[in-house]
C-alpha positions as CSV (number, residue, x, y, z in Angstrom):
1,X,-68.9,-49.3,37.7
2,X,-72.6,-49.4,38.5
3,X,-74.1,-52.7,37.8
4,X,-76.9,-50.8,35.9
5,X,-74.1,-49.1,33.6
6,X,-72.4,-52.7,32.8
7,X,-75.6,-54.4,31.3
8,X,-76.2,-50.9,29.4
9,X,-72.7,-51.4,27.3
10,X,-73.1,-55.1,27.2
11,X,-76.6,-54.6,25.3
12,X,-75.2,-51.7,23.4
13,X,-71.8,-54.0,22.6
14,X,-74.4,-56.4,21.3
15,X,-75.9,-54.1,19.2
16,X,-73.1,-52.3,17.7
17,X,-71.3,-55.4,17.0
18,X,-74.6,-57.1,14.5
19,X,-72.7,-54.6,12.0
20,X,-69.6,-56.3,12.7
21,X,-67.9,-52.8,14.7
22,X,-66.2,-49.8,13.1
23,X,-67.8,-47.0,11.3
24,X,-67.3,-43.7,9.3
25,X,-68.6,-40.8,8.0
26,X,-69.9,-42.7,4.7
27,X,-72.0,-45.0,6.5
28,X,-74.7,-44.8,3.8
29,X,-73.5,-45.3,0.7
30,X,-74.3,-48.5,-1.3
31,X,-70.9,-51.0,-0.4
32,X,-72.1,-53.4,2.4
33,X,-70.3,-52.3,5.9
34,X,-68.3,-55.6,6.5
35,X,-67.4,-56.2,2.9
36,X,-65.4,-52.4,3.3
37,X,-63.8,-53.3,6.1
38,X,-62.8,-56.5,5.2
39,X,-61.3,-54.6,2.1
40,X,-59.6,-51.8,4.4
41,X,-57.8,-54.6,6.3
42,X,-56.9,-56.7,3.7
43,X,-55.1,-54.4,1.5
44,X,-53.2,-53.0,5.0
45,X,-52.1,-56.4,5.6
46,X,-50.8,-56.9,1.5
47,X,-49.4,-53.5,1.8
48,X,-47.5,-54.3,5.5
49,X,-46.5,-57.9,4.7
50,X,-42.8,-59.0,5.0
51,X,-42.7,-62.1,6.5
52,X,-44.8,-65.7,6.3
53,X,-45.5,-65.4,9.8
54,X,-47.8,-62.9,11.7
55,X,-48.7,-62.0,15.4
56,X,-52.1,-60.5,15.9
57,X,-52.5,-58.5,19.6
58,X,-55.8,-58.5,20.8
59,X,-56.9,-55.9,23.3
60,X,-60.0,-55.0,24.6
61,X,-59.8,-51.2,23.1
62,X,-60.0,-47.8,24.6
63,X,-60.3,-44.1,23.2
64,X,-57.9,-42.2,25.4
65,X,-54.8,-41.1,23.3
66,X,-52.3,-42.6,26.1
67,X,-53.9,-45.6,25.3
68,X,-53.1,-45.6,21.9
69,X,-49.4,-44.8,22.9
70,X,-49.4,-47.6,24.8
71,X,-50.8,-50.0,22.0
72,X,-48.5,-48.2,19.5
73,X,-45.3,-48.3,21.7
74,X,-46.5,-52.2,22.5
75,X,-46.6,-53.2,18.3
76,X,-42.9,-51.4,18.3
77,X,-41.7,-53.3,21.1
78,X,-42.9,-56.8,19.4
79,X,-41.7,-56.0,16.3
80,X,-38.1,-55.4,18.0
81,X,-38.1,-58.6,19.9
82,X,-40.3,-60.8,17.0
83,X,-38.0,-59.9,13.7
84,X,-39.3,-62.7,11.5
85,X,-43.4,-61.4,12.2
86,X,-45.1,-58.9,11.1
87,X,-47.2,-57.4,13.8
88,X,-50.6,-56.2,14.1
89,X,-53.5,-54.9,16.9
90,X,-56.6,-55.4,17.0
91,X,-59.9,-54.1,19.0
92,X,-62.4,-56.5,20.3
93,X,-64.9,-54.1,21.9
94,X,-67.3,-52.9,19.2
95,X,-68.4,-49.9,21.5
96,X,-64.8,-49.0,21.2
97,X,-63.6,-49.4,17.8
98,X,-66.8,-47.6,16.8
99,X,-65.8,-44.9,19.3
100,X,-62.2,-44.9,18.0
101,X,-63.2,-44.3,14.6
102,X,-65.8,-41.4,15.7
103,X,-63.0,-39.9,17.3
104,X,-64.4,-39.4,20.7
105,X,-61.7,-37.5,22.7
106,X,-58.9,-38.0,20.6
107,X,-58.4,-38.2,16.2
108,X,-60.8,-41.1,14.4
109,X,-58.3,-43.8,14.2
110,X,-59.6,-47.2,13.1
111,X,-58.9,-50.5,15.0
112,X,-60.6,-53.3,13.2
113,X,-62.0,-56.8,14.9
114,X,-59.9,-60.1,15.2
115,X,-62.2,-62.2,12.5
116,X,-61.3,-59.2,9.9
117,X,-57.3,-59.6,10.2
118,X,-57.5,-63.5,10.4
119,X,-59.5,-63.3,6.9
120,X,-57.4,-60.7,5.8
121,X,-54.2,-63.4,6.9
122,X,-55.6,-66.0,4.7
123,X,-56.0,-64.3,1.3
124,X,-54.3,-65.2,-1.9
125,X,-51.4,-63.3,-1.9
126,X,-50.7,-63.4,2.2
127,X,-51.3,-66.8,3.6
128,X,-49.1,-66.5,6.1
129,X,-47.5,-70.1,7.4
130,X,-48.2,-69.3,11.0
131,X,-50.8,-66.9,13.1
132,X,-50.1,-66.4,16.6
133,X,-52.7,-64.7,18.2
134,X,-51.2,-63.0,21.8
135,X,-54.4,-62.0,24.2
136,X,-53.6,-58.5,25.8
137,X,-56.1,-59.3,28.7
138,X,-54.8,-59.4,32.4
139,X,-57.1,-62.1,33.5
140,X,-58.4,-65.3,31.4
141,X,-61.7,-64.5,31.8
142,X,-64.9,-63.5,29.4
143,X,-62.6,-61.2,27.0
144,X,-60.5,-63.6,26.5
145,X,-63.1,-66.8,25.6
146,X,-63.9,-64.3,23.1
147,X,-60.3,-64.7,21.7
148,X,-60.3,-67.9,22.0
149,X,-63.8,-68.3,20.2
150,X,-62.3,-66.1,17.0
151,X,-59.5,-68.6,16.9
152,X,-62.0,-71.2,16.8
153,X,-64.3,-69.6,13.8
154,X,-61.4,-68.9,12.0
155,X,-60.2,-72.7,12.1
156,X,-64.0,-74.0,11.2
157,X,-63.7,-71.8,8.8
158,X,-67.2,-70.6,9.7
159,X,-67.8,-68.1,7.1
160,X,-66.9,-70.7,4.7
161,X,-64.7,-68.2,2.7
162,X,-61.4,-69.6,3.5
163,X,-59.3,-72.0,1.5
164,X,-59.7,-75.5,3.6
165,X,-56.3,-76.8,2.1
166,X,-54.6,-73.6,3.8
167,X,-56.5,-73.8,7.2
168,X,-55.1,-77.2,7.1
169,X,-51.6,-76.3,7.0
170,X,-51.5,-72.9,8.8
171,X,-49.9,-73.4,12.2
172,X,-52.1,-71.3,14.8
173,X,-51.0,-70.4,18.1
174,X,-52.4,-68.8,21.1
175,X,-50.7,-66.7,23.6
176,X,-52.2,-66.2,27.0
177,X,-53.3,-63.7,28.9
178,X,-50.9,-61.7,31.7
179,X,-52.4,-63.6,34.8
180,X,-52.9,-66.8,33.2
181,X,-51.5,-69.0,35.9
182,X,-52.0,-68.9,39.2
183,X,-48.2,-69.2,40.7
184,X,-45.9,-68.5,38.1
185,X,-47.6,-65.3,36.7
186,X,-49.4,-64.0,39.5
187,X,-46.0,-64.4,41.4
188,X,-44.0,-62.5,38.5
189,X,-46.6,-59.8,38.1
190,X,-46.2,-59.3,41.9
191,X,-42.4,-59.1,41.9
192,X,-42.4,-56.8,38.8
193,X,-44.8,-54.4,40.4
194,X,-43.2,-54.2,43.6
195,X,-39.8,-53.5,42.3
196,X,-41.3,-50.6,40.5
197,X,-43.2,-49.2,43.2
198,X,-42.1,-50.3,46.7
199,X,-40.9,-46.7,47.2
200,X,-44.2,-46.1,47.1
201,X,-45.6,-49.0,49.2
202,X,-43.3,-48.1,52.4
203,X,-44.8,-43.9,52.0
204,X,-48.3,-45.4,52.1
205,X,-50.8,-47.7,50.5
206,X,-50.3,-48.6,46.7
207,X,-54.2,-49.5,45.3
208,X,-54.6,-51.2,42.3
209,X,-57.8,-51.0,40.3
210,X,-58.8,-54.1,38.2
211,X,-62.0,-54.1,36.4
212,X,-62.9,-57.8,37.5
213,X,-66.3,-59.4,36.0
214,X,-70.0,-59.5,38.0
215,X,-70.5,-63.0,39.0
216,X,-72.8,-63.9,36.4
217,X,-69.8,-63.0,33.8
218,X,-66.7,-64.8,36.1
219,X,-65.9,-66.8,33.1
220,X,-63.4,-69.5,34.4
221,X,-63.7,-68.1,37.8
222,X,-60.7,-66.0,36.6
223,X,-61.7,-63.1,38.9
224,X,-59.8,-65.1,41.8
225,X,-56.8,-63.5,40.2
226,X,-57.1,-60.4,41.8
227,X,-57.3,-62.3,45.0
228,X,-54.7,-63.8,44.3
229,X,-52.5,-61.3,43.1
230,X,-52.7,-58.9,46.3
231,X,-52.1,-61.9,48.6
232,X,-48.8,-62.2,46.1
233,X,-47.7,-58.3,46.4
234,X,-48.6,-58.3,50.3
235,X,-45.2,-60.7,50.5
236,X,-43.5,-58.2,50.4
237,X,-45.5,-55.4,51.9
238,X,-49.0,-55.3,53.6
239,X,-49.4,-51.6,52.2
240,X,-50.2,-53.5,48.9
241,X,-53.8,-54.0,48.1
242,X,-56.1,-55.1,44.8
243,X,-59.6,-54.2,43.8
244,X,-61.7,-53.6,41.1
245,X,-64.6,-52.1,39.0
246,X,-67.2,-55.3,38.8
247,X,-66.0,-58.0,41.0
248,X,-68.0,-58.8,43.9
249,X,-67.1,-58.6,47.2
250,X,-63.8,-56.2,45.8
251,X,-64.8,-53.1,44.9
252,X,-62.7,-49.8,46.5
253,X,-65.0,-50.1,49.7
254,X,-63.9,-53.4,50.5
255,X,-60.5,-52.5,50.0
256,X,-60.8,-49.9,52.2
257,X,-61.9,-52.7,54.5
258,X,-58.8,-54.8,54.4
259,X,-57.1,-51.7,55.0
260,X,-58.7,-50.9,58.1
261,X,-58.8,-54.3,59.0
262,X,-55.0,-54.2,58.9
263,X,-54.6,-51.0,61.1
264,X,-54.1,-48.2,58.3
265,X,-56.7,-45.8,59.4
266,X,-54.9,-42.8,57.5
267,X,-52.0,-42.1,55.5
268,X,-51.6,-41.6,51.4
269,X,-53.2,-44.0,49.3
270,X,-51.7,-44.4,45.3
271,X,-53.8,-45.4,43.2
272,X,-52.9,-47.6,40.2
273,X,-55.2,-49.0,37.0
274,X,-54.6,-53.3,36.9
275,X,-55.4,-52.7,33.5
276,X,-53.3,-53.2,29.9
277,X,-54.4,-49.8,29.3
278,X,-55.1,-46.5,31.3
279,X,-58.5,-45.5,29.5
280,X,-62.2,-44.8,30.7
281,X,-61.9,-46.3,33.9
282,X,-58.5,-45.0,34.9
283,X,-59.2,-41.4,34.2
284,X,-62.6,-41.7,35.4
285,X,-63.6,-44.7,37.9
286,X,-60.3,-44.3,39.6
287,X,-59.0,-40.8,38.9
288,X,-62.1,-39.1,38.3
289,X,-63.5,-36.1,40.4
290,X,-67.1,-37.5,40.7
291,X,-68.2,-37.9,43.9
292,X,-72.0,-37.4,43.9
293,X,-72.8,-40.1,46.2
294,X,-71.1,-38.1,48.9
295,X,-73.4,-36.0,51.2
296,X,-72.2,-34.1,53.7
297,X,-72.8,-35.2,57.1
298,X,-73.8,-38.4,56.2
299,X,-71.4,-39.7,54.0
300,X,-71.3,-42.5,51.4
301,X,-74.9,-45.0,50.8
302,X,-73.7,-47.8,49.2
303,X,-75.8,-50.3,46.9
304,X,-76.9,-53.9,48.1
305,X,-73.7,-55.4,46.4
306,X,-71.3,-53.0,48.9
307,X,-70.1,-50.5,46.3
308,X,-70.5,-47.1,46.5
309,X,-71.7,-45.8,43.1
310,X,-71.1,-42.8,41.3
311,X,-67.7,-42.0,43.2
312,X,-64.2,-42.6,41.9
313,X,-61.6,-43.9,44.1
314,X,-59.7,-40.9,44.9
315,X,-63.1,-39.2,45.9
316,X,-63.8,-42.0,48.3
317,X,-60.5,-42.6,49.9
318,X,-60.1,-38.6,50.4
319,X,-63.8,-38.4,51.8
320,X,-62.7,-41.0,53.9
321,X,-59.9,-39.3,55.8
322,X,-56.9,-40.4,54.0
323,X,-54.1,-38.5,51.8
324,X,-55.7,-39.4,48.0
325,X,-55.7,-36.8,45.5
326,X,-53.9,-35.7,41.9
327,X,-50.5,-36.1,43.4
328,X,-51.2,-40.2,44.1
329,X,-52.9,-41.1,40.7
330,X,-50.4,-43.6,39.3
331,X,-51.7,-43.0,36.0
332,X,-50.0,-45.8,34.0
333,X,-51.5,-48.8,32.4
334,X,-49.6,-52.3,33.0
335,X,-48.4,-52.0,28.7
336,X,-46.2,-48.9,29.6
337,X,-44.7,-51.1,32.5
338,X,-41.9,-52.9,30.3
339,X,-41.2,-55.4,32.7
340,X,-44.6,-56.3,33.3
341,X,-45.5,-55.6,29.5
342,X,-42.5,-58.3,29.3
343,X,-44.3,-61.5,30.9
344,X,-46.9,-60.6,27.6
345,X,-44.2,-60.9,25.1
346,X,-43.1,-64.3,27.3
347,X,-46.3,-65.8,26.8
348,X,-45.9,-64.9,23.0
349,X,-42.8,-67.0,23.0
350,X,-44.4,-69.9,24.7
351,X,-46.7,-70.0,22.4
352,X,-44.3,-69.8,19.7
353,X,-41.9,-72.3,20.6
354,X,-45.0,-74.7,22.0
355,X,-47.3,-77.4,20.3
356,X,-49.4,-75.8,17.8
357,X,-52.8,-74.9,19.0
358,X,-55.2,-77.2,19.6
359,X,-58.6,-74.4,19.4
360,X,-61.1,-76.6,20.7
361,X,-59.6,-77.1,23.3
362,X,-58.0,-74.3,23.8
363,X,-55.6,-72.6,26.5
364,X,-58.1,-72.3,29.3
365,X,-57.2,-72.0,32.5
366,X,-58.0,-75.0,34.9
């Protein structure tokens, strides 16, 4: 992703979320936005309630109907292996739940924020006993300070709307993100992924495409993840490799040089989203067919950061000589992967059967 293009969405996210995200067709009428949807979700969460505990699943968001699968096949799957919670998903990106409910490529759905279904857990009539609140981010980076940072409202009770007798009794948990530590997850993530697709890593290169932060946003320094993660896979097979969208110093050119580097100068190259979902950037950074940096005879410029802009991964590996194309696009998001959706739902139950949360100081990574 251009570094131009990431500042745009963070200044519109900015924006879009001052009216506290989602919208419809009756944007004008008289009710206040945020007192609606605070309404919408608190009469889903009366209607849905059947137990005195809740799990809220926090993703990022997309607007790709596979996505939605995903998230829909995820709720099922928790609900099976949670009986005694009721489950629910949220959206944190405002550009995307405003999206989802415009219905941009697929029908308006609505995904509501986090601080709307926490308020909505505390009413009269719900208070459930426990909230566990399981991040669907892959790395504990900005995202998911922005799940920790609902928790935190939520237990300051920062709209001052919530009964302080029940925020002192509700037990809140936190589950962490899919890399959240450095051996034990990274390592299961790598062992999960290569027994899925180690067919594929002795036929040629398996790429996976993370989105990754710019440095200025490398919250925690979780980026290192990705690092760390491809130095996990290539245990098992040096045909294994990780970039991403944003981080620096690991976009698809770089990868290409670590490939080189390591003698693959041709060959097929699968390309694979590191992401929960298979959205935007899977269809399009990775998958895409835009190649408009590409000039024939000259090749690829790319920017002062390394990156070639404006080119999806299977453009540039193909323009580079290798076997990239339709037939290699692994397009699967890590949430259709059960066994890697599985290390999720383990962090859940860590959570669970661990010390209640303590939010300010929350689970961040070391």
């Amino acid at each position: 992703m251009k570094k131009i293009k990431f500042l745009m969405i963070a200044m519109m996210a900015m924006i879009v979320s001052m009216s506290f995200t989602a919208c419809s067709d009756d944007d004008d009428n008289n009710e206040n936005n945020y007192t609606r949807y605070q309404s919408e979700v608190n009469q889903t969460v009366k209607s849905q309630k059947k137990h005195d505990k809740v799990i809220l699943l926090v993703a990022f968001g997309s607007t790709w109907q596979q996505a939605y699968d995903a998230f829909d096949a995820t709720v099922a799957a928790y609900k099976a292996q949670f009986p005694d919670y009721d489950v629910f998903l949220s959206f944190s990106s405002a550009i995307c739940i405003n999206r989802a409910a415009a219905g941009e490529n697929v029908a308006p759905r609505n995904f509501y924020a986090p601080p709307f279904w926490l308020t909505a857990f505390a009413q009269d009539g719900v208070k459930y006993k426990e909230i566990v609140v399981q991040s669907l981010q892959v790395i504990p980076g900005e995202e998911y300070t922005r799940v920790i940072n609902y928790i935190k409202d939520f237990a300051n009770n920062s709209n001052g709307d919530i009964d302080d007798k029940y925020l002192s009794s509700v037990v809140l948990k936190l589950g962490v993100p899919l890399l959240q530590d450095a051996e034990a997850d990274v390592n299961a993530v790598a062992k999960e992924l290569n027994a899925i697709y180690n067919k594929q890593a002795k036929d040629g290169v398996v790429a996976f495409m993370g989105h990754g932060n710019p440095d200025s946003y490398d919250t925690y320094k979780a980026n290192v993840r990705y690092t760390q993660l491809e130095d996990a896979l290539q245990t098992y097979s040096k045909n294994y490799y990780v970039g991403t969208v944003d981080m620096m110093g690991n976009f698809k050119t770089h990868v290409l040089g670590r490939m080189q580097k390591n003698g693959i100068m041709s060959g097929k190259v699968y390309c694979h989203p590191l992401m929960s979902i298979d959205g935007d950037h899977g269809h399009n950074d990775m998958a895409g067919d835009d190649d408009d940096n590409w000039v024939e005879g000259k090749g690829f410029t790319p920017n002062e950061e390394g990156e070639v802009e404006d080119t999806s991964w299977k453009m540039f590996f193909n323009h580079m000589g290798y076997e990239c194309n339709n037939s290699t696009m692994i397009e699967k998001g890590l949430l259709e992967l059960p066994t890697v959706r599985q290390i999720w739902m383990n962090h859940t139950k860590d959570a669970i059967n661990g010390e209640p949360l303590d939010y300010y100081h929350s689970k961040n990574p070391e």
